[in-house]
C-alpha positions in Angstrom: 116.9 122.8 118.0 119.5 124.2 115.6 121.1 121.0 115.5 123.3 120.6 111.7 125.2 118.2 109.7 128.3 119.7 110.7 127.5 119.6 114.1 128.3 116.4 116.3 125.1 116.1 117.9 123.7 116.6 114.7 126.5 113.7 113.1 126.0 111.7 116.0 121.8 111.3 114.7 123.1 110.6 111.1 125.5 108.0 111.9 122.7 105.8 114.0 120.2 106.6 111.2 122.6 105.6 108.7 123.0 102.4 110.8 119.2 102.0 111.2 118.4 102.5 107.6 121.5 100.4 106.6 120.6 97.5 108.2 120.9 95.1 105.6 124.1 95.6 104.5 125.1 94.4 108.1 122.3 91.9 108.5 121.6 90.2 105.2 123.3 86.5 106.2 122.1 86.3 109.4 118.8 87.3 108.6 118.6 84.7 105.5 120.1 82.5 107.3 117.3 82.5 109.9 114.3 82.4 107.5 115.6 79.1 105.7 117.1 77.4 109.3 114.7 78.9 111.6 110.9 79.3 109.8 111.6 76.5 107.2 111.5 78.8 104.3 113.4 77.7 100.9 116.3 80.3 99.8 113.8 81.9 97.3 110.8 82.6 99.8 113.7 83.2 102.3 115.2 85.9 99.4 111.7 87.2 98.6 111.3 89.0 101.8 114.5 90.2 102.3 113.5 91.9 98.5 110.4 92.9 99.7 111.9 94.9 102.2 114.3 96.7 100.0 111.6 96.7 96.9 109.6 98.9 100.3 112.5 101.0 100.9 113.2 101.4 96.9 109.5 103.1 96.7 109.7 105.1 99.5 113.4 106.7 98.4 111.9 107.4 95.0 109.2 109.3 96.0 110.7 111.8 98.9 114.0 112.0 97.2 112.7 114.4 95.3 111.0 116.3 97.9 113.7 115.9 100.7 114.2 119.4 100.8 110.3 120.4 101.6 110.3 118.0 104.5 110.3 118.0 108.0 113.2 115.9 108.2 113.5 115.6 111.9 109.7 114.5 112.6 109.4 112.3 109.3 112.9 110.5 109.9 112.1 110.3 113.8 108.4 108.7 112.5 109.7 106.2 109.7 111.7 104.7 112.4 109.1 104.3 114.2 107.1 102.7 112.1 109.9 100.5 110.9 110.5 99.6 114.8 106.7 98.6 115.2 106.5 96.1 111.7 109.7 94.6 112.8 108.2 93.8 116.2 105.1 92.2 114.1 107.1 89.9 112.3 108.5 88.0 115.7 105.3 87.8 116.6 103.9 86.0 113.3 105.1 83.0 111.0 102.5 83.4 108.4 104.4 83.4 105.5 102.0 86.4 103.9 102.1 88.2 106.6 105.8 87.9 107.5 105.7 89.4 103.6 103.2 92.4 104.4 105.4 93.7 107.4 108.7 93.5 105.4 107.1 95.4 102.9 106.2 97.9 105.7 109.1 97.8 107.1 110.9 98.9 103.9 108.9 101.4 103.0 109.4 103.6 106.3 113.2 102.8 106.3 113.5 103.7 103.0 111.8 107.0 104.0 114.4 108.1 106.5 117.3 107.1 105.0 116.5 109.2 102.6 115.9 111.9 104.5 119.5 110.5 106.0 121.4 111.2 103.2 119.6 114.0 101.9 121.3 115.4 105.0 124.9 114.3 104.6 124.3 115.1 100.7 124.6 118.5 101.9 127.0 118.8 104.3 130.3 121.0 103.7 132.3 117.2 103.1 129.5 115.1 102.0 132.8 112.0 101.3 133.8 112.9 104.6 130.7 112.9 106.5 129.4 109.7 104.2 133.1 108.1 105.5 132.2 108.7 109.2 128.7 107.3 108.9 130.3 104.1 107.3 132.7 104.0 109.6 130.2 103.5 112.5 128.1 100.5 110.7 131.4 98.9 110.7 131.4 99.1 114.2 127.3 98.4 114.5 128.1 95.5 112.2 130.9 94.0 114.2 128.4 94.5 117.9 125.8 92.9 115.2 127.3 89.6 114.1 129.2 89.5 117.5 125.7 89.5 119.1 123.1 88.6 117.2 124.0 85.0 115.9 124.4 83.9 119.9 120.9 85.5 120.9 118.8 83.6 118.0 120.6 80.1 118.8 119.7 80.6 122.3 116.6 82.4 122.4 114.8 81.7 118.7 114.6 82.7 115.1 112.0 86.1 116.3 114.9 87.5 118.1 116.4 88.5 115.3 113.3 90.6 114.4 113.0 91.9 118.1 116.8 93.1 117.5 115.5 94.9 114.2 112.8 96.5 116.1 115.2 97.7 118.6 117.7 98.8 116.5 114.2 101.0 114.7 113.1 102.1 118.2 116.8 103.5 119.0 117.3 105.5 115.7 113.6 106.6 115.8 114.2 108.5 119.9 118.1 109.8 118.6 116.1 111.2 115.3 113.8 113.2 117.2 116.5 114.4 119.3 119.2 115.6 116.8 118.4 115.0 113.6 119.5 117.7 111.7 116.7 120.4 110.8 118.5 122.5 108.3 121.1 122.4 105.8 124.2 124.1 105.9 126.4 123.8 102.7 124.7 127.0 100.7 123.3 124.1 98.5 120.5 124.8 96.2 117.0 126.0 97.4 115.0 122.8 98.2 112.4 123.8 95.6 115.5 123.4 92.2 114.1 122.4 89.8 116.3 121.1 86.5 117.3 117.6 85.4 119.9 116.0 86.7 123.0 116.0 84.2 123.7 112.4 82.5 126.4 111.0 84.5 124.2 111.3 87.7 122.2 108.6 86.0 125.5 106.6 84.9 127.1 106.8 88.2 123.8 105.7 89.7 123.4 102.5 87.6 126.7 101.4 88.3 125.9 102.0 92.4 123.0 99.6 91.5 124.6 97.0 89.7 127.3 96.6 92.6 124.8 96.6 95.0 122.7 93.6 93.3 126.0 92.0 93.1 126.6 92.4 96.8 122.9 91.7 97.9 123.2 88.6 95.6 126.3 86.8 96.9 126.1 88.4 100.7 123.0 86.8 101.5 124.1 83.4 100.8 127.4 83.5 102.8 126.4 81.8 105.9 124.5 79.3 103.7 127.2 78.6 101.6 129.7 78.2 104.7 127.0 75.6 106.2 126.0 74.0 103.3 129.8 73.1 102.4 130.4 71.3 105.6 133.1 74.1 107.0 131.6 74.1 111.0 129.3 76.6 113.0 131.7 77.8 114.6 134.5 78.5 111.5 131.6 80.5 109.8 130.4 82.3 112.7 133.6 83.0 113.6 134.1 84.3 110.2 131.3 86.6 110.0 132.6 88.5 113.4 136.4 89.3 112.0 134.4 90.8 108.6 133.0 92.9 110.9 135.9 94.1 111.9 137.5 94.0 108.6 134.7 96.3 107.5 135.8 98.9 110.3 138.5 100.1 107.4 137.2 100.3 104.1 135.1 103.9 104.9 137.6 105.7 107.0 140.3 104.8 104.7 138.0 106.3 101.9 138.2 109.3 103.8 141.8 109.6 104.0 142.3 108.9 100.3 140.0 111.4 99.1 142.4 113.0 97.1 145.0 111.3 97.1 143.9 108.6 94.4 141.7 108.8 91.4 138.3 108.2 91.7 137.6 106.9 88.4 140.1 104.1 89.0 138.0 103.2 92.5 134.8 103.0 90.6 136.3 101.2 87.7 138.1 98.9 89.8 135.1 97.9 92.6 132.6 96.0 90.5 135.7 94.3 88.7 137.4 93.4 92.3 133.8 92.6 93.9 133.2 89.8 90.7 136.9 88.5 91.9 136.0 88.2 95.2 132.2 86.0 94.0 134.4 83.8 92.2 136.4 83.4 95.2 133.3 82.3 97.4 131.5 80.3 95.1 133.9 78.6 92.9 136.2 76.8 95.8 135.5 73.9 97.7 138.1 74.5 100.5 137.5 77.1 103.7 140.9 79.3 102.6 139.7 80.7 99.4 136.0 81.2 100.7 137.0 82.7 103.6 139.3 85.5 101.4 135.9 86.6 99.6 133.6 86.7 102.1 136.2 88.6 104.4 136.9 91.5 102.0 133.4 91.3 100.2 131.1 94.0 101.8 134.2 96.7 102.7 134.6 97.1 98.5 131.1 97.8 98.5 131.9 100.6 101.4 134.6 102.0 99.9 133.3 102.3 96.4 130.1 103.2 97.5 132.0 106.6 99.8 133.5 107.6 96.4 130.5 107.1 94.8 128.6 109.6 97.1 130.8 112.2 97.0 130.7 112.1 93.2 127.1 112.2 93.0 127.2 115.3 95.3 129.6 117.4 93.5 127.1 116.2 90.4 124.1 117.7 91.9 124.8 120.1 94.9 120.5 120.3 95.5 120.8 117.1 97.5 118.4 114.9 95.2 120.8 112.6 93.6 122.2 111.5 97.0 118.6 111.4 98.5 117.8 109.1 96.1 121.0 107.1 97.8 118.7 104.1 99.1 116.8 103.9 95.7 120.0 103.4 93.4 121.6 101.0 96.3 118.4 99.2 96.9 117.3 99.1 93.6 120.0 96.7 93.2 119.9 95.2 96.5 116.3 94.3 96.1 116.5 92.2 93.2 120.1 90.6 95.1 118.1 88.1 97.1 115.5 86.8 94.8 118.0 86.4 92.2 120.0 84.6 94.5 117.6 82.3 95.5 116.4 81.6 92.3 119.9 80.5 90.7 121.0 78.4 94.0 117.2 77.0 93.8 117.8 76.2 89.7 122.0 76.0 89.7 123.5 75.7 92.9 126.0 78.3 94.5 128.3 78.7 91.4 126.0 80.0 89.4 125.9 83.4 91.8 129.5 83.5 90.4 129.1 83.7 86.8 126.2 86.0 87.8 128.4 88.5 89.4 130.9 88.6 86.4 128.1 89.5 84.0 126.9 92.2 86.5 129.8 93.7 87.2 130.9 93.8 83.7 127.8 96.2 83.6 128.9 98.1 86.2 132.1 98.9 84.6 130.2 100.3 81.7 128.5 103.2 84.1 131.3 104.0 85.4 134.4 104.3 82.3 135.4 107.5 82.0 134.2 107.8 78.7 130.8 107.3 80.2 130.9 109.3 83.0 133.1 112.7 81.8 135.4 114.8 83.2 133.2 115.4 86.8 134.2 111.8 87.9 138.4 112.5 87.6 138.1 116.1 88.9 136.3 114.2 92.3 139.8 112.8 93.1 
């Protein structure tokens, strides 16, 4: 029952929860895909509930962030999960468009919950880049079982198995959660009741998390799509989605191993600028090569900005709030990714997501200049 961060039971809980509460990150082109090819939706209703979701898990993060600390972490996370597992059943079960809607919004809300709880937890951890590494490192490897799996069930069994795989994935984080979730923390941090405000370049740092994840939420969700609608095969784009996976196996482990041995104001500087590179790649060409370049390398700069990212905002706030609020900042942006989206391929077609994600991520740069962010961000490296 003394289970910690630094302990590998303990790890072994925050890396599936991490997965859990992650989900979309791994899952947002399939699970697109499937509300447009598989309930007849139109990319905007289709981007709408994957928003909803993340709007639901945007709430929740805001609201225990702050009061991670006072929390049974163990039973809440354990419950969210729970809850998320049984609204996720729901949805295969319905095709009502409002209540497909309601139960995303559920769903979001009790993910949101314990991932915040989730990173709360690594937050304050004696390595929180280390530990934030090793949880990346195994959604790599959940996403590449994902798209390896996944894609092959809903062609031969239907569009709900995708939400049955949600609500397993729920159901497994919810029973590993109640058995080793970490119940304490164990870096010396602050006392769970600090009060103070958060210092300026918290709320810099966390704009520019949220700008890149819009910008990733935006163009990931319409990769499959884009691959389909172009004419370049099934089974080239399917085949494309697996070896990401295992592209993104690298990007958080070799965060870890560069902690400091590069500068970390030159990773967050240069993520939103290589991530706009990488949209223009994807929606600007009309041949497989190019496409196949962005959509390859596109989440793993997300993952390895994002591990630099965390570790700043820890050394930035050693309570553990700022990095509780992880899911808010991320799916802040990732919420409005979708709809976006699937309003400008709706209005403008696929290129317009590219001009899209040059104007975002010129915002993104903005957080995170040096002259924004201070002296913190190049003592982090």
């Amino acid at each position: 029952m003394g289970t910690t961060a630094e302990s590998w039971g303990g790890r072994a809980a925050l890396m599936v929860a991490h997965c859990a509460g992650m989900v979309d990150l791994v899952a947002l082109p399939v699970w697109v895909g499937v509300l447009i090819s598989g309930y007849g939706l139109d990319p905007q209703q289709a981007g709408g509930l994957a928003t909803l979701f993340l709007i639901g898990a945007v709430a929740a993060s805001a609201i225990v962030a702050p009061r991670s600390g006072r929390m049974p972490a163990r039973a809440v996370a354990a419950g969210s999960f729970a809850v998320a597992a049984c609204a996720f059943g729901a949805v295969a079960l319905v095709d009502a468009f409002p209540l497909m809607a309601v139960l995303h919004l559920c769903a979001g809300l009790a993910t949101g919950t314990a991932l915040s709880l989730t990173h709360a937890a690594i937050g304050c951890s004696h390595n929180p880049h280390r530990l934030f590494a090793i949880v990346g490192f195994a959604l790599g490897v959940f996403g590449v079982a994902f798209m390896g799996g996944v894609p092959n069930i809903v062609a031969a069994v239907g569009a709900s198995a995708l939400f049955w795989t949600f609500a397993g994935v729920m159901a497994v984080a919810a029973c590993t959660a109640a058995a080793g979730f970490p119940a304490n923390r164990t870096a010396g941090v602050a006392a769970p009741g600090v009060i103070g405000k958060l210092p300026r370049a918290v709320w810099l740092a966390a704009m520019g998390v949220s700008c890149m994840a819009m910008t990733q939420a935006m163009m990931f969700a319409f990769v499959e799509r884009i691959g389909a609608d172009r004419g370049y095969g099934a089974a080239a784009v399917g085949g494309l989605l697996i070896a990401l996976g295992f592209v993104n196996l690298i990007p958080a482990p070799l965060a870890a191993l560069l902690q400091r041995r590069i500068n970390a104001r030159a990773v967050l500087v240069c993520g939103p600028i290589l991530q706009a590179i990488l949209a223009l790649l994807l929606t600007q060409s009309e041949t497989f090569l190019p496409y196949a370049a962005g959509a390859l390398f596109f989440a793993a700069v997300m993952i390895f900005t994002h591990t630099f990212a965390f570790g700043l905002l820890a050394a930035l706030d050693p309570s553990g709030r700022a990095v509780g609020a992880t899911p808010a900042m991320v799916m802040l942006g990732a919420a409005v990714g979708p709809l976006l989206g699937g309003t400008l391929v709706k209005l403008a077609g696929y290129p317009s997501l590219g001009v899209a994600a040059v104007l975002i991520a010129s915002c993104a740069v903005a957080c995170f200049l040096p002259r924004r962010t201070g002296k913190v961000v190049l003592s982090h490296s």
